[in-house]
N, C-alpha and C positions, 0 to 999 in steps of 0.2 A: 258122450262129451257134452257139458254144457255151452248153451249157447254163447254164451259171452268169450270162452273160451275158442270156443270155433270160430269167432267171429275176429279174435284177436292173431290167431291165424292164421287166416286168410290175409287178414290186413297187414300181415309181417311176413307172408310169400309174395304179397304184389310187390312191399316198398324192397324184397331180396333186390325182383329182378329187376328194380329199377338202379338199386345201387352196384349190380353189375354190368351193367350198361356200363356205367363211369367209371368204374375203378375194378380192379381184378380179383383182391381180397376185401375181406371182408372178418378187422380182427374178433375174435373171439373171448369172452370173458372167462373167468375163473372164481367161483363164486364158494363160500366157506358152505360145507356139505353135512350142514347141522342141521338136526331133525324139528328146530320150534326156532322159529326169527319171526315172531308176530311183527303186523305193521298195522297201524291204527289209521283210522282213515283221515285223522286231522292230526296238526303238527303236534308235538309234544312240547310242551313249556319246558323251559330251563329248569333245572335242579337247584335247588338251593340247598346250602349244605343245615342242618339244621342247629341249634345256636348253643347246644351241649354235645356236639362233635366238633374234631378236630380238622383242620386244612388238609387237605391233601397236597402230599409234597410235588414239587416240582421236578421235573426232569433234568439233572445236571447235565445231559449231553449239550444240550441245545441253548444251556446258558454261557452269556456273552462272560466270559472269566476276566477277576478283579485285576488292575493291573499291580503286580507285585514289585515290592518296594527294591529300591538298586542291589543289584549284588546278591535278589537271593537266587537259589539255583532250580533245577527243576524239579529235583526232590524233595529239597525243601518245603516249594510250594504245595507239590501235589501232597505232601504231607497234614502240611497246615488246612488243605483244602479240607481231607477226610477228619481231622478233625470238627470241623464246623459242622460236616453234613453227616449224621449218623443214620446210616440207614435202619428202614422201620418207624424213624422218630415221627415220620407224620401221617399215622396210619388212617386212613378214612375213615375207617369203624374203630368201634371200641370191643372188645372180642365180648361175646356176650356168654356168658359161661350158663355151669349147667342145663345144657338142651338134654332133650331126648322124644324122642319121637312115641307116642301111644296110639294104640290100635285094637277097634273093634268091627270086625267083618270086614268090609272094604275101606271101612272108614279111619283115615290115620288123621294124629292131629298133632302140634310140637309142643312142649310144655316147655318152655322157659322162666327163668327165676329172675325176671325183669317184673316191673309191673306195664301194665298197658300203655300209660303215658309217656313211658320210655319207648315202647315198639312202635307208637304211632306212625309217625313221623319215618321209621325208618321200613317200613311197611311202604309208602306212599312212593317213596325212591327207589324200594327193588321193582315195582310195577312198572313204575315210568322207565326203568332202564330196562325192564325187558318188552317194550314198543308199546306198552298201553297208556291210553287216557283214563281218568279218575272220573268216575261217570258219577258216582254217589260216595258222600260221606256222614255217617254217622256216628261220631265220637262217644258222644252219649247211648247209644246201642252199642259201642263196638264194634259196627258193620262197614265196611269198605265192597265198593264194588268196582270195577273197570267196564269202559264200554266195550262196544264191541268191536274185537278186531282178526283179520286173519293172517293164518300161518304163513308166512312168503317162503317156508324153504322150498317146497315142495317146484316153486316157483322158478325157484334159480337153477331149478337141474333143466327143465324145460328148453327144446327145443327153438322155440322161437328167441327166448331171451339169450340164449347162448350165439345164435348167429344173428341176432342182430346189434349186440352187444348191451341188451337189455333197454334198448329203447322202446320197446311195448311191453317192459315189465309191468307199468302201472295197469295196462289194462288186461292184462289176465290175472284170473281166478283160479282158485282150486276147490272153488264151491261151497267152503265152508267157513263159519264164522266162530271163535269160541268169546267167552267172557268170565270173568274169575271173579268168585263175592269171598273177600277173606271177615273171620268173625275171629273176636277178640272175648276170651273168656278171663274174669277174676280169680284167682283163685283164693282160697280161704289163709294159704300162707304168705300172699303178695304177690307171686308168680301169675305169668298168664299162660293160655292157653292159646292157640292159635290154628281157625280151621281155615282153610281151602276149600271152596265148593267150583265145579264147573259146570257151565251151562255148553250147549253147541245148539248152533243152525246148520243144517244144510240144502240147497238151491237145489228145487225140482222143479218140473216142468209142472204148470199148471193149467194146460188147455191141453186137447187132443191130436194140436198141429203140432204138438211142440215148437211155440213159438215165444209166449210168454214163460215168465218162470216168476218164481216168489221163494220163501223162506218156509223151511217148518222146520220144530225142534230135533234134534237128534239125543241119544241115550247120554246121560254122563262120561265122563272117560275116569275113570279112576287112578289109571295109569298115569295122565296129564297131572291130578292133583298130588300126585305121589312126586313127582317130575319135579314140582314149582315148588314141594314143600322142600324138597333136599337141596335148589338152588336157593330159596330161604334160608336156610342153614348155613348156606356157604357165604351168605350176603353177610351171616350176623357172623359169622367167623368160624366156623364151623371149618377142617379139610370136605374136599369135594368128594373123597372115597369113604371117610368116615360117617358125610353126612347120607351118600346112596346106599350104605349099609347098613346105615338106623333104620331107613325107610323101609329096604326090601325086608330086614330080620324084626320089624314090629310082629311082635307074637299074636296071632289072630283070636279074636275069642268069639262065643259060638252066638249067632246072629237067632233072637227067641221073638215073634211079635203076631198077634191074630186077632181076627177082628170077633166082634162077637156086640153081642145088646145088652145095652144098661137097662134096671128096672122100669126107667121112664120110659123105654121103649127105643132108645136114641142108640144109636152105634157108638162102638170105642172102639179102640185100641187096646188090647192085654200087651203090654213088653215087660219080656220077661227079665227087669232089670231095675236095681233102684234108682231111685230120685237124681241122682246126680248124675249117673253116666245116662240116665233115660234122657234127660232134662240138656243134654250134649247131643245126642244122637238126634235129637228130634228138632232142633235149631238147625245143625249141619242139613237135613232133611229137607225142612221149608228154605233152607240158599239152594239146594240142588235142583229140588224142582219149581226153583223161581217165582215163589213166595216174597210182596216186598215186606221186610219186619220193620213198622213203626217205632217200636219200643217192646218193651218185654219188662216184666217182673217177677222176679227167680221166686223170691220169696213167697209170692202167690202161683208160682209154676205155669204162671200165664204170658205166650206171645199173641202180642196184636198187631194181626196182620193187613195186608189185601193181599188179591192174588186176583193180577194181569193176564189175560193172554199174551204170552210170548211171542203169537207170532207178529202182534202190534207194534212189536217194540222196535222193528227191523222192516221197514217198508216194503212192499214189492218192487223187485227187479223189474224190466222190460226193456231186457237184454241191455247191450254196446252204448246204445243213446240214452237207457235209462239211467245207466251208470255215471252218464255226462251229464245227468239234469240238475247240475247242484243247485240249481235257483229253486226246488220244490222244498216245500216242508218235510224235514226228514222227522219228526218227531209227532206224530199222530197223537190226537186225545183220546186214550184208555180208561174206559171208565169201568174199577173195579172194586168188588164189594169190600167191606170190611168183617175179618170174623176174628175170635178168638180162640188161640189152641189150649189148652191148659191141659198142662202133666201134674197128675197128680200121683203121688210115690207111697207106696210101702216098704217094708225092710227089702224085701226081694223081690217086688215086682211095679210096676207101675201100669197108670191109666192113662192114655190119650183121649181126648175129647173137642170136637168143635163146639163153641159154641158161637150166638149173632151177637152186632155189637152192644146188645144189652145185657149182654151175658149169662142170659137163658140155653138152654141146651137147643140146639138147635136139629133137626130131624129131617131139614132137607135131601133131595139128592146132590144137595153140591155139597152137604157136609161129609156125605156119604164117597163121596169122588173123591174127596180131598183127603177124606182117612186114608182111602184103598191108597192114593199116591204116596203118601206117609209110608203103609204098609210094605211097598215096594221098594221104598229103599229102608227101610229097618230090621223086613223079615231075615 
């Protein structure tokens, strides 16, 4: 059990037995027993609807009704009423048609026949409604990311939150943090393309007393990105059974990638796949394994990057009072290099390549790290 967790209760068995003392019961909550209710650790900003959607209608129950002229009767009115209000007419979205979900190896992605400056904007509102803050945006790359936040269901089944009516919900944990970077692709017909990548933390003990703790990263979940794309779906109008069985029936196709040495002596990448779905695969890639992308140029098959340690990005814990120290600086200075990836493509296969930011081939061991992490999620 982690500490913060243990330490939460304990602090919610003492305040039990004190509110037994004074009173006999102690009511209990009832909490919705869904598997992802992220909560971000800072408030979330109002929504604003954006200025090429429609109003969202109002709820007729709870509106104070017009006063109806003498003499009409009640059928009347309720008649005349449904004529003014027609249901559907103020739909929030605008149904965004031809989806369909693509997939290669673990990797799925939504192709829609919007362009990208239509999905912007409605990108930024599915995250915020599902508990995240907008930690980076880049319009001009196409890249969105959220910060970091964690899953609270896991939270609401929880012993202490249940008998104390969730009064020490804020301060327990479930030890894990995730973050979602969505990438926005052009396509050559005006359609985009639309990835999901995830990152995860999770809080381990970091001394031998188990007393402190801290962050390191954990595996991707694929499952989560498969999760958010089919509520994405349902965001742009998509049914909710229609859009979990695009996701689960994307046709797998067969994962080909190895490393091997270029003439100059420098490592690459073989993927056994052309230009354009290489040139996909290898973007999705540097979001997963937490790669920041500056900018990119398809046309030259080149992203330029840095690449942070992760585990800088998420301060160390130290434990219950660390958690209360909101006066420290949560945002450490990262200082990370600059390199360039570039794919370069034949009919059937392409190349991976680091190079530095002069765009020399570069021969280091951190090029050589960064291929193998490549590797690992493309083989």
């Amino acid at each position: 059990m982690k500490l913060r967790r243990a330490s939460a209760l304990a602090a919610g068995a003492g305040l039990a037995a004190l509110l037994a003392a004074g009173c006999s019961t102690v009511d209990s909550m009832t909490d919705d027993a869904s598997t992802i209710d992220y909560k971000s650790a800072h408030k979330l900003p109002p929504l604003d609807v954006p200025p090429d959607l429609t109003a969202p209608a109002r709820d007729e129950r709870y509106q104070q009704p017009d006063t109806p002229p003498a003499g009409t009767t009640l059928s009347g009115y309720e008649a005349s009423r449904r004529q003014q209000v027609q249901p559907g007419s103020g739909a929030v979205l605008p149904k965004v048609e031809g989806m369909r979900v693509e997939r290669s190896g673990d990797e799925r992605w939504l192709v829609v026949n919007e362009p990208p400056e239509k999905i912007w904007p409605l990108l930024k509102s599915f995250w915020q409604e599902n508990g995240f803050l907008i930690a980076r945006e880049l319009p001009e790359a196409g890249i969105m990311e959220t910060e970091w936040a964690e899953n609270r269901a896991p939270v609401k089944d929880s012993w202490a939150r249940k008998t104390l009516g969730g009064l020490f919900g804020p301060l327990q944990s479930t030890g894990e943090r995730d973050k979602y970077r969505t990438r926005l692709e052009r396509r050559a017909d005006g359609g985009t393309e639309i990835y999901i990548s995830h990152r995860g933390l999770e809080e381990v003990y970091v001394d031998t007393d188990h007393v402190q703790t801290g962050w390191q990263p954990r595996a991707s979940d694929p499952g989560l990105e498969a999760e958010f794309l089919s509520r994405l779906m349902v965001r742009l109008g998509e049914p909710g059974k229609e859009a979990k069985a695009q996701v689960a029936g994307a046709q797998k196709a067969p994962q080909r990638a190895m490393l091997t040495k270029a003439d100059n002596g420098s490592e690459v990448l073989e993927v056994q796949e052309p230009f354009d779905r290489a040139w996909r695969r290898v973007g999705l890639a540097l979001d997963r394994v937490g790669f920041t992308v500056e900018d990119r140029d398809r046309e030259k098959g080149v992203y330029f990057v840095r690449y942070a340690d992760p585990l800088a990005e998420v301060k160390q814990s130290e434990g219950l009072l660390g958690k209360l120290a909101f006066w420290r600086d949560s945002k450490p200075k990262v200082k990370a290099e600059q390199y360039q990836v570039a794919v370069v493509g034949a009919e059937a296969t392409s190349r991976v390549q680091v190079l530095g930011h002069d765009g020399a081939a570069d021969k280091s061991p951190t090029a050589s790290r960064i291929l193998a992490l490549l590797q690992e999620q493309l083989k």
